[in-house]
Steps between C-alpha positions, in 0.01 A plus 500: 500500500578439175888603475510282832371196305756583197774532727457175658427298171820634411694408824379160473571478125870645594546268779389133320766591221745486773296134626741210561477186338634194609726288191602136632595140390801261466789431281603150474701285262448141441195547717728619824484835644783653454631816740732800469329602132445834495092613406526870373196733287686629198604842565383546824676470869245253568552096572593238755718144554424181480520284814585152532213340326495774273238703577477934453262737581499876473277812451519759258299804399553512121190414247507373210678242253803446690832271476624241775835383488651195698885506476775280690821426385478099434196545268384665153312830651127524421220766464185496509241720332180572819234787517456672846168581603304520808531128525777277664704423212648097593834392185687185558829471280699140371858576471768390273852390623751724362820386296797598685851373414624517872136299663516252202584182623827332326579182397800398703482067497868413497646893458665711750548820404699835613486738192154667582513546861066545487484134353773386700456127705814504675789703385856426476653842390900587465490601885311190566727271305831685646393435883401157469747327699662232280403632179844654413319803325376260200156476359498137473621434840208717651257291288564175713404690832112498311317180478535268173867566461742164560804574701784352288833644591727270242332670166406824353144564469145533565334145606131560521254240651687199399665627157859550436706818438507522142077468517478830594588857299573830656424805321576853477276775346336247302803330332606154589875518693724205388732415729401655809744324718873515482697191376583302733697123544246200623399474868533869538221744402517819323416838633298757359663705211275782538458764803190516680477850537475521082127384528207683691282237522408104357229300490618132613275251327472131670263381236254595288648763338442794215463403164756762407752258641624181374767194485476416887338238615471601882500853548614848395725788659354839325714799584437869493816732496504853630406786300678889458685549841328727760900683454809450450710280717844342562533127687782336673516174655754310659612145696738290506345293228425783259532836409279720274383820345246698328325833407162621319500800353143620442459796243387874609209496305413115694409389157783195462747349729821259468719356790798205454610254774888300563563239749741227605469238708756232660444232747872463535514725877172314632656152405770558803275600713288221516488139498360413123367190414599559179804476390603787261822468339406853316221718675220594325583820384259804259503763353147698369413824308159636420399817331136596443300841356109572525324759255165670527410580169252853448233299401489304821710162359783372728801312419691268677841372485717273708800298380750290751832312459616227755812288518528250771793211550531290781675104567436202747664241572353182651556146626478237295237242486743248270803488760649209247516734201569876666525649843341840371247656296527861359232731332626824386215780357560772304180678379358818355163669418356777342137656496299733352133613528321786328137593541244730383180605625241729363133641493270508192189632601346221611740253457824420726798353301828347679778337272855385603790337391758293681838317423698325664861295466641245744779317498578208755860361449542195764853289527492153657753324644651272708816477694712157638804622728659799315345453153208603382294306235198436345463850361135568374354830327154566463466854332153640457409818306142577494323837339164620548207742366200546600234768387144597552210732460226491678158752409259530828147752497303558757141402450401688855656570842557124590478314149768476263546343161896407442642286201891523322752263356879340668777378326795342664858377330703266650840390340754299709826362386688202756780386452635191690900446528547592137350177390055564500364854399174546518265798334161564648276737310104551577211803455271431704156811364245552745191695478255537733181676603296585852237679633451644874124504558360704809163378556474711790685583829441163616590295191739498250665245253837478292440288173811427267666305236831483392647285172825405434705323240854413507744464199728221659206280617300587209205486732239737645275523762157717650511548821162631673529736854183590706513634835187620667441711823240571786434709751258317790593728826613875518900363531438173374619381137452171353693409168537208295773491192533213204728450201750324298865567470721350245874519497774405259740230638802632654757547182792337734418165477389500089840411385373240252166392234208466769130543413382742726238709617404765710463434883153563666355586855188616612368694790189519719586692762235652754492799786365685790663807556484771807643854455468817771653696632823406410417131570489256263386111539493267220394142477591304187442135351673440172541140269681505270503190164849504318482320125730425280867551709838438363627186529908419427783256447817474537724602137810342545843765299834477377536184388363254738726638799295525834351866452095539469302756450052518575373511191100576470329193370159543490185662654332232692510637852241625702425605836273703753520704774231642794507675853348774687709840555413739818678870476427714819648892502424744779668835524279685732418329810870564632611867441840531283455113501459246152499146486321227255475123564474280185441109494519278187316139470660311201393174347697388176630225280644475175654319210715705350844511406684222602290354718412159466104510666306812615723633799466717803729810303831556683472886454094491730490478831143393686457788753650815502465757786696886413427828777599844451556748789625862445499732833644925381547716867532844355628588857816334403479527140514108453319184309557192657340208246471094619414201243449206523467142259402154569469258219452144533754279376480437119619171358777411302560221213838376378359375150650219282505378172540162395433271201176299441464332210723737286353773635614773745276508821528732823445361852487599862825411636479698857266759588364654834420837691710745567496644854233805560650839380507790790640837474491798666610839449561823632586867381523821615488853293596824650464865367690757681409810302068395589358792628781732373424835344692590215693188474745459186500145514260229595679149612386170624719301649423110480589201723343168432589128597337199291379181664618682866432121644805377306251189375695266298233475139525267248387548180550160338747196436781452228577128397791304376424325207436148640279651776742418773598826603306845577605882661223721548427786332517785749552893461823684467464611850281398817464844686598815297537877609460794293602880557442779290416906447348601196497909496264698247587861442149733377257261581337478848408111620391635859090510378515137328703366748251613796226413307635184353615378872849451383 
């Protein structure tokens, strides 16, 4: 009887060990269950999810001081010391949001970026830029297809919500790019001197912009190039208004890289094939070289190197306004350019350092003239040599996964030498030192802020400035970003018109700019409201040379302009609902005025136009290895001025003499890319052939109005052609396009 009773004491003693007892309670954060977070006992199988409202339960047999963990990947994990007995054991657990760089929420009020393709807003990549109907394969042309970007076909340049070309900088691994656009004769815009396919990504700044980045009033261009080649490759391309080639030779070891470029271009062939409206008594005609190298250094640094040469003549010829005095006007061009840009970047530990150096020359060499029957007459030279240096370091360390502290220094030369018929030289020399500092601060996934400063001074003004940045960013829905961006921008006065004793100072805008933002699943909406209060602008007179004869020159006068400019901005991308199918929609509001220049009272400007509507379409059928790509513009009309002078009380004034609206600009355009060796196994070469037709419609633009010097006669400013076609194959040997163009729908 007694071994019975022993035996089952000891059953029952055996048995409870093995007793389960129930652990529950609920995991929240910010006083919301949270579900999905995993609730495990240290070192045991045991544990359960959370549901919705974030509620576990399990059971477990283990005794004892225990540890329970609560883990999911958007928070810091926790654990929590318990003691298991016979008892139901109840926890509850408060997270903490974790710090991740790709759920972080990003500042992105007047910025569109397509460098870091987990950040990106709406992208605008080499493929995307090549099959954008109309775009010719240039950056800048691409950028007027987003909204915020003025359409103006008779000038070179970026004209950002109501500013003018020269307001806004482009540049390339940090370093500012003078000179961007080719020289050109008035009326007719520049291209771009640099190839699209050099740069893997850019972050196109409307407004409110880095204070890395200075000396533009409106906006910023910042360009990435490409790194070491994935191998080496050889490049061919061909039309019948250019022909080039190139190669990059990447090392065995992949460790360094370096690649060269030639082309020449002639509009000569194209000029009897269609119906110009410009007449071009010598086609413009180019010729380009490139080379470039990329090192990886052993202790993770990498150098960069690209240097470019470009020569570009053209001449047109043109009706004259003054029938009395000449029956013909002539401009001939002659121009060259050279640039170079080295950078540097490099880990320290902690810290992150990027330097480059840049230089460039130009050279514009314009002759003027005019011709009366046989003779020609009136011969005017306006030479202009201009060099340029720019440098800068910048230091950046990461404080934690989303929060960065950045600071450095910028110097940028400028010496330009004009020379005017032999009889007015001009020197222009300035050093304009920047330094600047600014902080990313990750307050958590939802909300973020960019705080900056940036000081300049400048050696010709003998002036300096602080300008303060702030942008700030929240997250108030799962795919739903709010941002709001302020600074001030200050920017020298354009060095052209200083060709005599003016007390200046520095020009000055500033930007409130705010926006809601969509992004998933490769759709993107953004919604954007932006004013814009422009101080201190350039005003000018005319400078009357050579010895009281009829010639006149704008001469910068003094800084008592001012103006503003406001309007909303809608940007819509979808590249998923429609398989193989991408299109974006972008619509511009734009409210402006100004007194600036010559203008005699605060003006409508002549380069903004009130509404702007641009949409994208790109359709690739890999069935028959084709892109076809549609875009369209519509811009209403912007107005015009023919503006006076005349003498009041011994003074020079400017008036209104004429002004108006120039009919609404419409364009649309089509191209097609095909790629016969798609699909192709062990393929040699990989070609695209290209077909595309600008402003298909034929629609007769006008950009503007010229006027005879009384005011009693006009012609319009139009382009060089209504309706032009393009043809080309560009062939790469070694490198294999099929995946990016697929991917890409090319």
């Amino acid at each position: 009887m007694k071994t019975r009773l022993l035996f089952l004491i000891s059953f029952f003693s055996f048995a409870l060990s093995f007793a389960q007892t129930k652990i529950s309670g609920k995991v929240t954060f910010r006083n919301k269950g949270v579900g999905e977070v995993n609730v495990t006992l240290k070192d045991t199988y045991d544990g359960a999810t959370t549901d919705s409202n974030g509620n576990f339960s399990f059971e477990t047999s283990e005794k004892g001081n225990k540890v329970l963990t609560f883990t999911h990947p958007k928070y810091i994990d926790v654990e929590k010391s318990i003691t298991i007995e016979n008892q139901e054991v109840s926890v509850n657990a408060e997270l903490k949001e974790q710090i991740n760089e790709i759920d972080a929420v990003v500042v992105s009020a007047g910025s569109i970026e397509a460098s870091d393709r987990k950040r990106a807003t709406a992208l605008l990549t080499p493929i995307d830029i090549y099959t954008t109907a109309g775009a010719d394969g240039q950056i800048s042309s691409a950028l007027t297809y987003l909204p915020g970007v003025q359409k103006v076909g008779e000038s070179e340049g970026l004209f950002i919500r109501g500013g003018t070309g020269t307001e806004s900088k482009i540049f390339m691994d940090g370093s500012l790019i003078n000179n961007y656009f080719s020289n050109s004769v008035p009326g007719i815009a520049g291209r771009d001197r640099f190839n699209t396919s050099l740069f893997k990504g850019n972050v196109f700044s409307s407004g409110g912009y880095s204070a890395l980045y200075g000396q533009a009033l409106s906006g910023a261009l910042m360009l990435e190039s490409v790194d070491l080649p994935d191998q080496s490759s050889y490049d061919f391309g061909v039309s019948p208004i250019f022909l080039n080639a190139g190669f990059q030779k990447l090392s065995e070891n992949k460790n360094y890289s370096f690649g060269a470029t030639l082309g020449y271009s002639n509009l000569k062939l194209m000029q009897e094939v269609f119906n110009f409206n410009t007449n071009f008594i010598d086609a413009p005609e180019g010729l380009n070289g490139d080379f470039n190298f990329r090192i990886k250094t052993k202790s993770g640094g990498f150098f960069k190197y690209y240097g470019m040469y470009d020569s570009n003549n053209m001449g047109v010829q043109t009706p004259s306004l003054e029938p009395e005095d000449y029956d013909l006007s002539l401009v001939k061009l002659k121009g060259k350019n050279t640039y170079h840009n080295l950078s540097f970047k490099q880990k320290f530990g902690k810290y992150l350092l990027n330097a480059g150096a840049s230089y460039s020359f130009n050279r514009s060499d314009l002759n003027f003239s005019t011709e009366k029957g046989d003779a020609e007459t009136g011969k005017t030279k306006l030479l202009t040599d201009g060099n340029y240096i720019n440098v800068k370091a910048v230091l950046e360390r990461k404080i934690n996964k989303i929060s960065a502290l950045r600071g450095g220094f910028e110097l940028n030369s400028t010496s330009e030498k004009l020379n005017f018929n032999d009889f007015v030289e001009k020197n222009y020399k300035d050093l304009i030192s920047s330094a600047f500092v600014e902080t990313d601060l990750g307050f958590s996934n939802r909300l973020s802020a960019k705080i900056g400063v940036r000081a300049e001074y400048s050696s010709y003004l003998e002036k300096s400035n602080i300008a303060p940045r702030l942008a700030l960013a929240y997250r108030f829905a799962k795919d739903w970003t709010t941002s709001f961006a302020y600074g001030l921008f200050y920017q020298n006065p354009e060095s052209k018109y200083i060709n005599g004793p003016a007390k200046l100072d520095f020009q000055r805008s500033q930007h409130y700019i705010f926006q809601v933002q969509r992004a998933v699943d490769g759709r993107s909406l953004r919604l954007e409201a932006f004013y814009k209060k422009y101080d201190d602008l350039l005003k000018v007179k005319n400078l009357q040379y050579i010895d009281g004869q009829n010639q006149y020159v704008q001469t910068a006068d003094n800084n008592n302009g001012y103006g503003y400019a406001k309007g909303l901005e809608l940007f819509w991308r979808d590249k998923k609902t429609f398989e193989n199918f991408d299109y974006w929609i972008s619509y511009s509001f734009l409210d402006s005025k100004r007194d600036f220049m010559n203008y005699p009272v605060s003006l409508k400007p002549n380069f903004a136009s009130e509404h702007t509507i641009s949409a994208v379409a790109k359709r690739f059928v890999p069935k028959w290895k084709t892109g076809f790509n549609l875009s369209y513009t519509y811009a209403k009309g912007r107005p015009y001025y023919d503006i006076a002078t005349q003498e009041a009380n011994g003074e020079q004034k400017y008036f209104v003499r004429h002004e108006g609206s120039l009919k609404d600009y419409n364009a649309l355009n089509f191209s097609v890319n095909y790629l016969p060796n798609l699909g192709k196994k062990d393929a040699k070469a990989f070609t695209v052939l290209v077909l595309s037709i600008s402003n298909i419609l034929g629609s007769k633009n006008i950009y503007g109005y010229n006027f005879s010097i009384d005011g009693s006669r006009n012609s319009a400013v139009v382009p060089p052609v209504n309706t032009f076609v393009f043809i080309g194959a560009f062939i790469s040997f070694g490198v294999d396009k099929t995946e990016d163009a697929i991917n890409n729908n090319l």
